[in-house]
C-alpha positions in Angstrom: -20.0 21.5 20.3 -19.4 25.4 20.7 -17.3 27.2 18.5 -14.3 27.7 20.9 -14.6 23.8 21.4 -14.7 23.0 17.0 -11.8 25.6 16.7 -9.3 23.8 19.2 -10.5 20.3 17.8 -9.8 21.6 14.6 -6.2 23.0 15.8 -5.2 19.8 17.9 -6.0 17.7 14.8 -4.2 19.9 12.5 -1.0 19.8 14.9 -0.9 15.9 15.4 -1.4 16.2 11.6 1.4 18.3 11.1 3.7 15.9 14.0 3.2 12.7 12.0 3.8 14.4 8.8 7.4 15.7 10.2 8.4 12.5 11.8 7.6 10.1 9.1 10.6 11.3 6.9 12.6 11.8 10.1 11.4 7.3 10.5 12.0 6.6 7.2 15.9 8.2 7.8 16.3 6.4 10.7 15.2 3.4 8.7 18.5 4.0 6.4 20.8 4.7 9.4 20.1 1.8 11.1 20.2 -0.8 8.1 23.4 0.7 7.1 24.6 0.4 10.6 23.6 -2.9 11.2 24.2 -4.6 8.0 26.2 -2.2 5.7 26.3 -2.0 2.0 26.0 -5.5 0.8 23.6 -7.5 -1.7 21.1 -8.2 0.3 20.1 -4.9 1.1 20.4 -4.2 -2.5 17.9 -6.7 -3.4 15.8 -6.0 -0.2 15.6 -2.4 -1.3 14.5 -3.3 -5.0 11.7 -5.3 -3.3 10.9 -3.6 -0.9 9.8 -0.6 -3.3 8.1 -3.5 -5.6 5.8 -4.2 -2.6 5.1 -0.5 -1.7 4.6 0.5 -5.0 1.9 -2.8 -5.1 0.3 -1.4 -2.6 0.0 2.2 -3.0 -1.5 1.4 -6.3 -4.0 -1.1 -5.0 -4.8 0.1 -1.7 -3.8 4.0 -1.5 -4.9 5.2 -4.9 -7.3 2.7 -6.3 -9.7 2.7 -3.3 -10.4 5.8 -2.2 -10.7 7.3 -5.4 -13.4 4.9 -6.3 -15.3 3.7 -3.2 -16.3 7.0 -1.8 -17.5 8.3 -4.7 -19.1 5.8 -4.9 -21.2 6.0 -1.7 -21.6 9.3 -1.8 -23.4 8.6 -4.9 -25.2 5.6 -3.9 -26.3 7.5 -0.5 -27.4 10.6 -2.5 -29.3 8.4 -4.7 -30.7 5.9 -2.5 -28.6 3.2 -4.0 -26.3 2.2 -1.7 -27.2 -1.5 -1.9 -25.9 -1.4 -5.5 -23.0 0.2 -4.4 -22.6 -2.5 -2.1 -22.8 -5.3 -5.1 -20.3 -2.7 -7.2 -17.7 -2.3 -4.6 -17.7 -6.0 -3.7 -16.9 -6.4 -7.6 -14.1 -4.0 -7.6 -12.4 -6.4 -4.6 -12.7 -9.6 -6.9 -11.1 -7.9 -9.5 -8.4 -6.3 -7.7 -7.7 -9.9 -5.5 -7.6 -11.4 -9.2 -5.3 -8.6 -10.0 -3.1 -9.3 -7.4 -3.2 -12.8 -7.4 -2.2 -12.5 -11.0 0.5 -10.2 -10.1 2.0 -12.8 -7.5 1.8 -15.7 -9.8 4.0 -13.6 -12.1 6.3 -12.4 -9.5 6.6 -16.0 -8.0 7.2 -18.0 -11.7 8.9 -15.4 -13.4 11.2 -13.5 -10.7 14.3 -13.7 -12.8 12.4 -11.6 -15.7 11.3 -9.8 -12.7 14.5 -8.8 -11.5 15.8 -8.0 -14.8 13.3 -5.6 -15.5 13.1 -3.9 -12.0 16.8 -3.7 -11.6 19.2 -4.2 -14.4 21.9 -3.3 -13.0 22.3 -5.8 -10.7 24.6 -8.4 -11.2 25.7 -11.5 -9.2 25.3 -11.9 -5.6 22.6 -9.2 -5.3 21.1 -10.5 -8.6 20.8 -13.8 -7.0 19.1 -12.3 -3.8 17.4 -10.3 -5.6 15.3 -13.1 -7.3 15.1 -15.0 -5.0 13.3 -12.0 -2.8 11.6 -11.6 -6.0 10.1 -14.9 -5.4 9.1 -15.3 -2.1 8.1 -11.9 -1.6 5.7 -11.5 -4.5 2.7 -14.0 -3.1 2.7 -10.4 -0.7 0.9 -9.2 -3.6 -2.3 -10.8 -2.8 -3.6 -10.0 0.7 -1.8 -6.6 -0.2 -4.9 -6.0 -3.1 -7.3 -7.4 0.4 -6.0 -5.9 3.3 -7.8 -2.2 3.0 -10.4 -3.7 1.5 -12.8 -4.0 4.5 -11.5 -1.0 6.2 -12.5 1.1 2.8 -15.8 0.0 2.6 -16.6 1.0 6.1 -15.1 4.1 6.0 -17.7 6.2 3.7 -20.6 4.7 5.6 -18.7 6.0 9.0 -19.0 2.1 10.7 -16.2 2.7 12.7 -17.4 5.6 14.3 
């Protein structure tokens, strides 16, 4: 690839970067306009809302932060080394433990969501406390292929499989 060519890669990428980056707020807004347009201020949103941060919070911690941070070091090392079949036997470790994690996080969720609630949001009271558990509830198994889902997609990243 010349240098003209790497230089307008380089600049495309960095303006589809910068795109995204604008319009995911401008989503996220959009996402507020139209559930308080179509369903208003009510319990349920309340509650959704509560649990809805419980399940992006899971998995920004599992999948965004957790991950990355470890894997790819992690190969880097093992490639630099010569290792990387350990890394292999490491990383697949890491996933049991974080599907135990999660599957430990969903048992709570799911057997304990009125403790749940009450620590997430103490503030709410009747209607949206009772949706709010019960979202609690049913939403917390989410928890478990949350701690999987990136899992394969991680590991193939630092050793380029997808391309």
């Amino acid at each position: 690839m010349t240098e003209p060519t790497k230089r307008a890669s380089v600049a495309g990428r960095t303006t589809v970067l910068t795109a995204l980056s604008i319009l995911s707020p401008a989503v996220g807004l959009l996402v507020e306009i139209v559930m308080a347009w179509r369903f208003g201020a009510s319990s349920v949103i309340d509650a959704y809302r509560v649990v809805l941060l419980l399940i992006i919070w899971g998995q920004q911690l599992f999948v965004t932060n957790v991950l990355p941070n470890v894997v790819v070091p992690l190969f880097a090392e093992g490639r630099a080394n010569g290792t990387e079949a350990d890394v292999w036997v490491g990383v697949d470790t890491l996933a049991n433990i974080l599907l135990g994690v999660g599957v430990l996080m969903a048992a709570v969720l799911f057997f304990l969501p009125a403790q749940t609630a009450d620590l997430l949001a103490p503030g709410l009271v009747g209607q949206s406390r009772v949706e709010l558990v019960y979202f609690v509830r049913w939403c917390g198994p989410s928890f478990i292929p949350i701690c999987c889902q990136e899992s394969p997609a991680e590991f193939c990243t630092p050793t380029k499989s997808f391309g």
